[in-house]
TORTORGU-472257 format. One record per residue (C-alpha): residue number from 1; residue in three letters; x, y, z. Coordinates in pm, 1 decimal. Example, Ala and Ser with C-alpha at 12.3 -4.5 7.8 and 13.67 -1.06 7.14 Angstrom:
BEGIN
<node pos="1" code="ALA" px="1230.0" py="-450.0" pz="780.0"/>
<node pos="2" code="SER" px="1367.0" py="-106.0" pz="714.0"/>
//
This chain:
BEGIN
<node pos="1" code="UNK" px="5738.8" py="5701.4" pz="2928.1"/>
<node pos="2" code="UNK" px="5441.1" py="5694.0" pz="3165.9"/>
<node pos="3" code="UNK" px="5213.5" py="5979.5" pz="3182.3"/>
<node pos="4" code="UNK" px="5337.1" py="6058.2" pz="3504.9"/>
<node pos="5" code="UNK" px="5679.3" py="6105.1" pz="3443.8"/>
<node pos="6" code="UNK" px="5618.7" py="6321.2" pz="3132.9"/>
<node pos="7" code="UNK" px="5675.4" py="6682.9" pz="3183.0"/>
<node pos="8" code="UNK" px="5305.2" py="6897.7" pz="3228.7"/>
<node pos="9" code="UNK" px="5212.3" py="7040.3" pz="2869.8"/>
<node pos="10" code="UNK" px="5249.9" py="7432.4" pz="2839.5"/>
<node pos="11" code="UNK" px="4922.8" py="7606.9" pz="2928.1"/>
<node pos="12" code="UNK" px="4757.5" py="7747.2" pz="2586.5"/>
<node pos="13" code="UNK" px="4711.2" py="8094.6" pz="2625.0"/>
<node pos="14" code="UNK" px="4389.6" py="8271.2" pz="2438.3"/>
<node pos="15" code="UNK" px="4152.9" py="8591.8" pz="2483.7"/>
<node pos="16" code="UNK" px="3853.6" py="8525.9" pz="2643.8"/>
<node pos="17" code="UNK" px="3535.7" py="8644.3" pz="2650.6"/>
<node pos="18" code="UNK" px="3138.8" py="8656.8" pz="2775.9"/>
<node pos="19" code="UNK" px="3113.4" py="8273.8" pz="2715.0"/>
<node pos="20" code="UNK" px="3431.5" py="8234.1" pz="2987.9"/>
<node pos="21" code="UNK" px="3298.5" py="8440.6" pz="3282.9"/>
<node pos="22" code="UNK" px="3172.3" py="8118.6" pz="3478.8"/>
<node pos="23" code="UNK" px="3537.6" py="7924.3" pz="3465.0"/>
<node pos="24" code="UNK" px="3654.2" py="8272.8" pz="3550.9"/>
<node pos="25" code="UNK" px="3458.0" py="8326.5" pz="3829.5"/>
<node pos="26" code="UNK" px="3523.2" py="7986.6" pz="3966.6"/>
<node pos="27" code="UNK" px="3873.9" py="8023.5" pz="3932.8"/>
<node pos="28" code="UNK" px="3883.4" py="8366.1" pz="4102.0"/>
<node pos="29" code="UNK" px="3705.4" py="8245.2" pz="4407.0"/>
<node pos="30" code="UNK" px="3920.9" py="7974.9" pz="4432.1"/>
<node pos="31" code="UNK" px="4252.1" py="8172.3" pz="4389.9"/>
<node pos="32" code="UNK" px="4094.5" py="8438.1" pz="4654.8"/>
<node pos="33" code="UNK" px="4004.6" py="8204.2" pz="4941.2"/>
<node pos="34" code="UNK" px="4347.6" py="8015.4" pz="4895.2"/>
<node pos="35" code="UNK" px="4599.5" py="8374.7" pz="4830.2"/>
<node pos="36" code="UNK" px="4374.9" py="8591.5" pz="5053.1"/>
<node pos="37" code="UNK" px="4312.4" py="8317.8" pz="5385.3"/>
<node pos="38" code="UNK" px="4507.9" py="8522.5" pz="5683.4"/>
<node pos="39" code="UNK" px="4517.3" py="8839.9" pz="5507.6"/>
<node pos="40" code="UNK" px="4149.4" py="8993.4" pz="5456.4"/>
<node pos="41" code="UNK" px="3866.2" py="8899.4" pz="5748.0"/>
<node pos="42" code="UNK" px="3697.4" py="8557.2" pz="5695.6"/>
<node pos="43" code="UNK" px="3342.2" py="8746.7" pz="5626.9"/>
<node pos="44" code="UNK" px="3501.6" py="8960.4" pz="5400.7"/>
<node pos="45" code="UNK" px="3658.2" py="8678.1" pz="5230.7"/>
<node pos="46" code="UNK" px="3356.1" py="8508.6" pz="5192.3"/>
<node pos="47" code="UNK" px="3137.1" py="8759.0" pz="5035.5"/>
<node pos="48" code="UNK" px="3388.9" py="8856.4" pz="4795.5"/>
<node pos="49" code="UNK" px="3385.9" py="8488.9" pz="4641.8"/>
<node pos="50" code="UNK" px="3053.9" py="8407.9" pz="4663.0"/>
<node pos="51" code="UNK" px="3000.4" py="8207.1" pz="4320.2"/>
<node pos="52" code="UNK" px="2663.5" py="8327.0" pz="4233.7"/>
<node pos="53" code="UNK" px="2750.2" py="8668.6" pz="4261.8"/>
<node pos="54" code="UNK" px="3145.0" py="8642.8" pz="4076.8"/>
<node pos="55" code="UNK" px="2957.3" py="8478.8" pz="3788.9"/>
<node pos="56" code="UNK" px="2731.7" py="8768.2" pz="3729.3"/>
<node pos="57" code="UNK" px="2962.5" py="9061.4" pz="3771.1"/>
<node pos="58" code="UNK" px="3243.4" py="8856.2" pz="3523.4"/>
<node pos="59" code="UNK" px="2936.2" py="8818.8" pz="3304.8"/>
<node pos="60" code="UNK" px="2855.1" py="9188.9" pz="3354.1"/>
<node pos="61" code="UNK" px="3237.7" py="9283.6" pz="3270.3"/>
<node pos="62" code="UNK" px="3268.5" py="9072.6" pz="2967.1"/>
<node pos="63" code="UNK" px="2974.3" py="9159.4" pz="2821.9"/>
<node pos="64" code="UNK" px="2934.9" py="9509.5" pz="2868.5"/>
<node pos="65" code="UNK" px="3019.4" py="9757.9" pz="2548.1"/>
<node pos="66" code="UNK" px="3343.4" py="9993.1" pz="2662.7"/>
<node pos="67" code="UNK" px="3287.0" py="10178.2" pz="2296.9"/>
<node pos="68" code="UNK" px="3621.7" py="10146.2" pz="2112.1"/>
<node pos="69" code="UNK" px="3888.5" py="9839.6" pz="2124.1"/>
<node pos="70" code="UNK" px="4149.4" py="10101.8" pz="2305.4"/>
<node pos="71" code="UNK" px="3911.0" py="10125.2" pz="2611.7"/>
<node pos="72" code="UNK" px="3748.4" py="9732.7" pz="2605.8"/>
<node pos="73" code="UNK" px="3918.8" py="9567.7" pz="2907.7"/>
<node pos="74" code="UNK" px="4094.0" py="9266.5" pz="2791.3"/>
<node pos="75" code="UNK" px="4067.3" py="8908.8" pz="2928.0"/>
<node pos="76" code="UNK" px="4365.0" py="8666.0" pz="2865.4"/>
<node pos="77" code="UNK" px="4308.4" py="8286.6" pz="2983.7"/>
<node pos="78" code="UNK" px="4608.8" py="8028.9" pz="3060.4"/>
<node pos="79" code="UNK" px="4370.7" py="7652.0" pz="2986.0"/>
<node pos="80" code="UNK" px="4518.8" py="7327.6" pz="2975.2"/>
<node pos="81" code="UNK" px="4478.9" py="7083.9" pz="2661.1"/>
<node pos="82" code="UNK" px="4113.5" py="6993.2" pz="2764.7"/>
<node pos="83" code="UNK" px="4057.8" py="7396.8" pz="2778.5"/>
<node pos="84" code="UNK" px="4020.2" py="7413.8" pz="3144.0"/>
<node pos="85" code="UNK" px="4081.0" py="7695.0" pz="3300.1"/>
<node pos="86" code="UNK" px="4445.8" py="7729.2" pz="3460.6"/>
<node pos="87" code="UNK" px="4496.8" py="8117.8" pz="3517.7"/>
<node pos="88" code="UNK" px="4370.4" py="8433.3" pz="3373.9"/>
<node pos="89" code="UNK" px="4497.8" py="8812.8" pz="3361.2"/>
<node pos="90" code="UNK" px="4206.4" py="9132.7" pz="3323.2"/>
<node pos="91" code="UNK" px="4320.6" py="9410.0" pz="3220.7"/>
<node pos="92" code="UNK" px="4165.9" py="9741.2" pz="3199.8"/>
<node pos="93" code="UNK" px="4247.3" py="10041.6" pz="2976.9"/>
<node pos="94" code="UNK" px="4229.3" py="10376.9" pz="3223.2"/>
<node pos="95" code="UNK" px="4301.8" py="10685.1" pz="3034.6"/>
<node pos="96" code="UNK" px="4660.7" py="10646.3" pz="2839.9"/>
<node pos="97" code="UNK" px="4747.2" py="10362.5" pz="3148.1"/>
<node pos="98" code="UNK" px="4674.5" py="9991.4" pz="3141.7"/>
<node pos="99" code="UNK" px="4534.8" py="9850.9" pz="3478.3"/>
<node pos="100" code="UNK" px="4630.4" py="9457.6" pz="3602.5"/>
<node pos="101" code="UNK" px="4266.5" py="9437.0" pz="3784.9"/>
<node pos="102" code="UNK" px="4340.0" py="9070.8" pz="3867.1"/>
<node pos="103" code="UNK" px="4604.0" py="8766.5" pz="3766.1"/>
<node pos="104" code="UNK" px="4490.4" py="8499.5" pz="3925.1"/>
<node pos="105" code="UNK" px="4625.9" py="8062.0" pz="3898.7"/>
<node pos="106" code="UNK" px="4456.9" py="7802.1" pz="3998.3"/>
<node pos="107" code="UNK" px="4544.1" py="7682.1" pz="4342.2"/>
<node pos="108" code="UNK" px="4797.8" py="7404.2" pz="4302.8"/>
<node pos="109" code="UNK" px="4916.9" py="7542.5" pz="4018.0"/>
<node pos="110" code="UNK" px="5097.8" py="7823.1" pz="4150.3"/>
<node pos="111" code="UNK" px="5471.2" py="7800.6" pz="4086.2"/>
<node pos="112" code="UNK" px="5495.5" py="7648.5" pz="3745.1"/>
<node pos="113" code="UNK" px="5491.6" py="7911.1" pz="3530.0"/>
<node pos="114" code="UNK" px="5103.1" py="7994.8" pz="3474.4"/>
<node pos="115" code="UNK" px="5133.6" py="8339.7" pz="3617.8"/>
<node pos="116" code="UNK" px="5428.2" py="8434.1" pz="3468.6"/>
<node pos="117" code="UNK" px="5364.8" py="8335.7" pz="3103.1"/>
<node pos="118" code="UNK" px="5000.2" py="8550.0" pz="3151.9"/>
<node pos="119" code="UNK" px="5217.1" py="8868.1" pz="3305.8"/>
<node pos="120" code="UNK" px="5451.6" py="8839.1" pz="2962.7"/>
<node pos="121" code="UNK" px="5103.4" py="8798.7" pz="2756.0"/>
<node pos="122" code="UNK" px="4930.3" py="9143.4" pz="2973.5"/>
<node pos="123" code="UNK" px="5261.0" py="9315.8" pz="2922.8"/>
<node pos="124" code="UNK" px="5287.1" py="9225.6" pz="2548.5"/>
<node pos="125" code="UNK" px="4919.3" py="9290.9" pz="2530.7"/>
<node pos="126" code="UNK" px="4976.0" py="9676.3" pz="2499.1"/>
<node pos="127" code="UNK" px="5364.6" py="9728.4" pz="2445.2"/>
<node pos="128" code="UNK" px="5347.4" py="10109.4" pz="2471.6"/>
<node pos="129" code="UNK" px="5114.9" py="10188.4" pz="2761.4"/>
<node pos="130" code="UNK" px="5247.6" py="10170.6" pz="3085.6"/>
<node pos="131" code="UNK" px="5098.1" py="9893.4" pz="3346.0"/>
<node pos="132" code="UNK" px="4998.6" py="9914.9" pz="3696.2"/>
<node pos="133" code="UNK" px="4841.7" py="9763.9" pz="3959.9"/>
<node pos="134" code="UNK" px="4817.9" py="9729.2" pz="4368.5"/>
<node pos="135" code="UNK" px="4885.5" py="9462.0" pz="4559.0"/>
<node pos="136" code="UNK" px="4810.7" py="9423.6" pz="4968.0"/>
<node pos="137" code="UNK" px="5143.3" py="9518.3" pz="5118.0"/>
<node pos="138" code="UNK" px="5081.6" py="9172.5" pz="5352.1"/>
<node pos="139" code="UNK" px="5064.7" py="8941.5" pz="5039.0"/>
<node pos="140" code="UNK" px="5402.7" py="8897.0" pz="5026.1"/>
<node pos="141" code="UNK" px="5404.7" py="8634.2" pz="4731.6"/>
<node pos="142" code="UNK" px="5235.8" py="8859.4" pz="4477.8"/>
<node pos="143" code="UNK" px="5521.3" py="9136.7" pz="4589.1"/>
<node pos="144" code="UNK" px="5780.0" py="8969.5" pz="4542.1"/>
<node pos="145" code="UNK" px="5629.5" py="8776.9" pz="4193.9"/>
<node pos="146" code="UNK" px="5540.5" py="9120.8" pz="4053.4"/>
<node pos="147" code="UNK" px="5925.1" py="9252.2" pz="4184.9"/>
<node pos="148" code="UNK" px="6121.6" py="8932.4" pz="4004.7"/>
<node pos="149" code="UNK" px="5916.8" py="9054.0" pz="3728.2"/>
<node pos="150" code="UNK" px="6022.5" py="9358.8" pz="3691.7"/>
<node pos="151" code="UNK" px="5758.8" py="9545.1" pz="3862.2"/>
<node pos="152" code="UNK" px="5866.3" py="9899.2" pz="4016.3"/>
<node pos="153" code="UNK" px="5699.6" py="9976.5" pz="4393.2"/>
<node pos="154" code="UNK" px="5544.7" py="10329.8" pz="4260.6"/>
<node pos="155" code="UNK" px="5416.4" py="10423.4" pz="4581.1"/>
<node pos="156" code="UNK" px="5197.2" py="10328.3" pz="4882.1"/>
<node pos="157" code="UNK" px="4821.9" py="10352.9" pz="4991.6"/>
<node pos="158" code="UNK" px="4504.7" py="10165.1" pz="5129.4"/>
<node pos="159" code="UNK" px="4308.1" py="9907.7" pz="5007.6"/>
<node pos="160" code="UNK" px="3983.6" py="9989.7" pz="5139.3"/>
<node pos="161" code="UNK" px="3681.3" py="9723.9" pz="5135.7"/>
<node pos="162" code="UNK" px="3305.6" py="9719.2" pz="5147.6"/>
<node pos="163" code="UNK" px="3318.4" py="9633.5" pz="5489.4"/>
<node pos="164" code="UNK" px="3497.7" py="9887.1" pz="5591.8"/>
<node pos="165" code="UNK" px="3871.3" py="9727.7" pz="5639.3"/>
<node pos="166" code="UNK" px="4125.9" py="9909.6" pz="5531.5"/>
<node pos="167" code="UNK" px="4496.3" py="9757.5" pz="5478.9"/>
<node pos="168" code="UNK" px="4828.4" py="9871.0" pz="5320.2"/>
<node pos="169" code="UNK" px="4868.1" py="9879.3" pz="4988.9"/>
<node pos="170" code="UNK" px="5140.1" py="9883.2" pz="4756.4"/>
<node pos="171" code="UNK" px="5098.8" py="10074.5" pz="4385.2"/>
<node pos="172" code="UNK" px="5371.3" py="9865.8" pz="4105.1"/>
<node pos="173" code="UNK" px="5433.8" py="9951.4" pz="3749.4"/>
<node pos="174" code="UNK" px="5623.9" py="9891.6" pz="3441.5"/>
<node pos="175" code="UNK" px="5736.8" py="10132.7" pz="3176.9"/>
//
């Protein structure tokens, strides 16, 4: 069967680490400027996925000492068979709830399964704690993702930014 009729091998899922922050501050730039275009102000946009700066504040995140495993913010990475980076999940342990800071696929990858196999990893990832996170009331696609998945709308607020936009927000959780 030619390669190109074979079906796409399952992304390997892992924990990552310091040594992963540049792959996952390339991929978040990318999945930014392609999910966010339309929805948050060009400029805004921009700085926010600069890849200098991503690079150093992953570094800064997966690097830094939280103290105990319960409170260490966990990094799960979706890679394909050559260990390239596909999709990750951060999550961070706030006080008794588990934050989804970011779940992010590469663009052009979307759709196939990446982001769902690293929400049933996050979720599994702490089986008693209950999960939340926000989501811009405008990105429709991560709405209704989260909302196949189970996700309950909690409530509703504002997203504000550095530059001083502020948009709609939406608070999810399960459990």
């Amino acid at each position: 069967m030619p390669a190109a009729d074979r079906p796409p091998v399952p992304p390997v899922l892992r924990e990552g680490g310091a040594p992963d922050a540049a792959a996952v501050a390339a991929l978040y730039a990318a999945s930014r400027r392609s999910a966010y275009a339309g929805l948050l102000p060009a400029g805004l946009l921009d700085a926010d996925t600069d890849a200098a700066e991503q690079e150093l504040l992953w570094a800064l995140r997966l690097e830094a000492d939280y103290g105990t495993p319960a409170d260490t913010p966990v990094l799960l990475l979706a890679e394909d068979r050559d260990s390239a980076a596909l999709g990750f999940a951060y999550l961070v342990p706030d006080g008794g709830v588990v934050r989804l800071e970011q779940l992010h696929v590469r663009p052009g990858r979307t759709g196939g399964g990446i982001g769902t196999g690293l929400l049933r990893a996050a979720l599994a990832r702490f089986p008693a704690a209950p999960v939340r996170l926000d989501v811009l009331a405008a990105n429709r696609r991560a709405v209704a993702f989260y909302e196949r998945h189970g996700a309950r709308r909690l409530g509703r607020g504002t997203a504000r930014f550095p530059d001083g936009t502020e948009l709609p927000e939406y608070a999810y959780g399960w459990r």
